[in-house]
N, C-alpha and C positions, 0 to 999 in steps of 0.2 A: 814200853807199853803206855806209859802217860804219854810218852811224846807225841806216839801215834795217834790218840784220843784226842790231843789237842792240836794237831795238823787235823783231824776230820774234821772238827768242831769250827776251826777256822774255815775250812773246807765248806761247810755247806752254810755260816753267817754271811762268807764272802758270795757264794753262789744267790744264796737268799737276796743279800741288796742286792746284786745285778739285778735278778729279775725285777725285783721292785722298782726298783729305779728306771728302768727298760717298759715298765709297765705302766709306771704314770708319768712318762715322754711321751711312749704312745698314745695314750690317753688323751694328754695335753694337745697332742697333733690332731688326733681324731677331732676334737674342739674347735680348734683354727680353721682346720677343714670344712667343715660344718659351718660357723661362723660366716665364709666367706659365699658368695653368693655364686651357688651355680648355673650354669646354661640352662636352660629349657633348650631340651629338641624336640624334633616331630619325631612321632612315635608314643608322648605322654611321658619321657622319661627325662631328668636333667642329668647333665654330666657334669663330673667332678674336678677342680681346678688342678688333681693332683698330674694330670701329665701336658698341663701349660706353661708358657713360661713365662713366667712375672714381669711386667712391666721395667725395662731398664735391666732384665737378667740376660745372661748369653747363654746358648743351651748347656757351653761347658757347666755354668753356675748352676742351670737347672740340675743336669743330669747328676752334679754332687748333690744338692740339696737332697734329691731323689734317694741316692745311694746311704746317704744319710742316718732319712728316715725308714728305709727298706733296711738296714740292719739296725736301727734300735727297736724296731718291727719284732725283725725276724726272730732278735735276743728275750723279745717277750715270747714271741709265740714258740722258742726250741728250746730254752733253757726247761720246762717241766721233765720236757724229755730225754735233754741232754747229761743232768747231774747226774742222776739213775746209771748214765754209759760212763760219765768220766770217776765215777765212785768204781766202778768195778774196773776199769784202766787205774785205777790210783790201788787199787787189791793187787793187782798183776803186778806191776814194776816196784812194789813196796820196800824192796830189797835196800834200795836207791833209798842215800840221807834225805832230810826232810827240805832242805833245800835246791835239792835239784828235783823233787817228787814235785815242788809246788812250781816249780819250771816249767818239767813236763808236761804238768796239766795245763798250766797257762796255753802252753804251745798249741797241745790238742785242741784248746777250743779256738785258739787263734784260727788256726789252720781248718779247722768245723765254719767258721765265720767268716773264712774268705772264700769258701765256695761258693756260699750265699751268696755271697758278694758279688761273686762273677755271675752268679747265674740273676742277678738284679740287675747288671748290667747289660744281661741280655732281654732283660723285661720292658727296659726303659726304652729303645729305640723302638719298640714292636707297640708299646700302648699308645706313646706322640704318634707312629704312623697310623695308626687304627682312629686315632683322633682327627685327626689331620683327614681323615678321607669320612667318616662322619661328618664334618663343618662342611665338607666339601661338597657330599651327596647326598641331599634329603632321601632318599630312597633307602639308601645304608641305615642312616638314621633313624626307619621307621622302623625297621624288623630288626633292631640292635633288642629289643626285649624277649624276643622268641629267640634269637642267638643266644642270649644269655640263658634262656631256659634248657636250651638244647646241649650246652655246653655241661650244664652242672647234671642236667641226665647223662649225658657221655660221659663224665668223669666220676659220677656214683657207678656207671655201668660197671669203668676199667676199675674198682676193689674187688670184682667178681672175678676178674681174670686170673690166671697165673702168673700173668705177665705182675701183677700186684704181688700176688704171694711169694713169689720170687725174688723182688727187689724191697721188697720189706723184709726177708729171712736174710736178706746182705746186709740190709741196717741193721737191724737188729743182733749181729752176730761180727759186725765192721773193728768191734776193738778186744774179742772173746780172745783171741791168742796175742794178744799183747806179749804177753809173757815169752814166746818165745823169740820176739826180737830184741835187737838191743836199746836199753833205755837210753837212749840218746837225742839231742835237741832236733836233728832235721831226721830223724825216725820220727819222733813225737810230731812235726810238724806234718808228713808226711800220713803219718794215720790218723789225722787231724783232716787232714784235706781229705784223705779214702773216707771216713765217714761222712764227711759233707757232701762229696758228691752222691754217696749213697742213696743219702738221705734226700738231698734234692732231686734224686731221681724217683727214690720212691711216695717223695708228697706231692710230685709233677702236677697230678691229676687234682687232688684236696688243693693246692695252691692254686690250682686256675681257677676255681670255684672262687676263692675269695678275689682273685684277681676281676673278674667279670661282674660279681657281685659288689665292688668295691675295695679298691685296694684300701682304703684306711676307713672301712666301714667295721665297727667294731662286734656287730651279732654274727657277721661273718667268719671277722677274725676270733669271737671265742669259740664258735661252732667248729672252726679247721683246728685251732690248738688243741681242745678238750681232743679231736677225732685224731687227730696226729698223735698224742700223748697215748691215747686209750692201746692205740695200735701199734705201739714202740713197746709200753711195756705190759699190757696183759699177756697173761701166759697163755693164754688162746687166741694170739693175733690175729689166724686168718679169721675165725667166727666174727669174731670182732670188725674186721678189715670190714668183712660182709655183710655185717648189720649196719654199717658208715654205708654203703654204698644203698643198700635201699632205701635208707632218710635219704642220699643225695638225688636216688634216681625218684622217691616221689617228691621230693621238689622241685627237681626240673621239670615232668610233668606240670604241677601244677605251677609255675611260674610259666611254662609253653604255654598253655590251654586257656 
């Protein structure tokens, strides 16, 4: 019983500095970012240096950089949401000594973090090209602010859908029978990666919001965490899911108009 109290206890100090640590990197990014001087386009809007590639960089350099800060990003914005799921995976496989329980969990969120990963990996080629054809075509460049409007109204729209309540009752529900599989390193890795992709699928639409809004814009980034966190663990996620998606769709509104 003490053991168990003191593997929690480590448990969520360890969870706790992550996020802190994850939260004033981002922080610190967001600064730099800011700091440095962005483009004016036509249109009245400036773009952001984060999907350029630094003087003397090669894209491979860029595109690490990027992946980088997209997961010490993303380790701010999932971990509120995340302990919640690997506390009740660390209840399921309990059975397991305390040294392979803090394995397992490691794994799980290993394997939660490299989904991210890949799916930032597919964010990276698609923002340089969207940049790339902006520099390219003042015309793009003028209605990139009514895009952006139109974008964050579509993605408040799809919390309305099923298609939403569907793939947030997968996340939400992604490591509930732990228990009946075996506590083992490439299981745990394995239902590490199933909730990451879940998950990535079901904030698809909340992350494109920050994505158009600004990827290391940070009223963004606390508006999609708090909305992402709200709707992982309230017990009324779809009302919830619901009430996120009419603050989205009247901002796109009013960001369109």
């Amino acid at each position: 019983m003490i053991a168990s109290q003191t593997s929690e206890r480590a448990f969520f100090a360890t969870s706790a500095a992550l996020f802190a640590i994850s939260a004033i990197l981002t922080i610190v990014g967001c600064a730099s970012m800011s700091a440095m001087n962005a483009m004016p386009m036509p249109g009245g809007w400036t773009m952001s240096m984060t999907w350029m590639r630094m003087p003397g960089q090669t894209w491979g350099g860029a595109a690490a950089a990027f992946i980088a800060m997209w997961d010490i990003m993303m380790a701010a914005m999932m971990l509120p949401s995340l302990i919640p799921t690997l506390r009740r995976y660390r209840q399921a496989v309990s059975t397991t000594d305390g040294l392979q329980l803090e394995l397992l969990t490691v794994l799980v969120g290993m394997g939660y973090f490299f989904a991210w990963t890949l799916f930032g990996l597919l964010v990276f080629p698609l923002g340089v090209t969207l940049t790339a054809a902006e520099m390219q075509w003042p015309a793009l460049a003028r209605v990139v602010p009514v895009m952006v409007g139109v974008i964050v109204l579509m993605s408040g729209a799809l919390q309305l859908t099923p298609w939403k309540t569907h793939n947030l009752a997968r996340c939400r529900e992604a490591l509930h029978h732990a228990h009946l599989l075996p506590a083992q390193t490439s299981t745990a890795w394995r239902q590490g990666m199933c909730l990451g992709l879940h998950c990535c699928l079901s904030c698809a639409n909340l992350t494109a919001i920050q994505l158009v809004i600004g990827v290391m814009d940070l009223r963004a980034m606390a508006f999609v965490t708090v909305a992402i966190t709200a709707e992982r663990l309230a017990p009324a996620s779809r009302l919830v899911a619901q009430a996120i998606g009419v603050i989205a769709i009247a901002a796109g509104v009013f960001l369109t108009v």
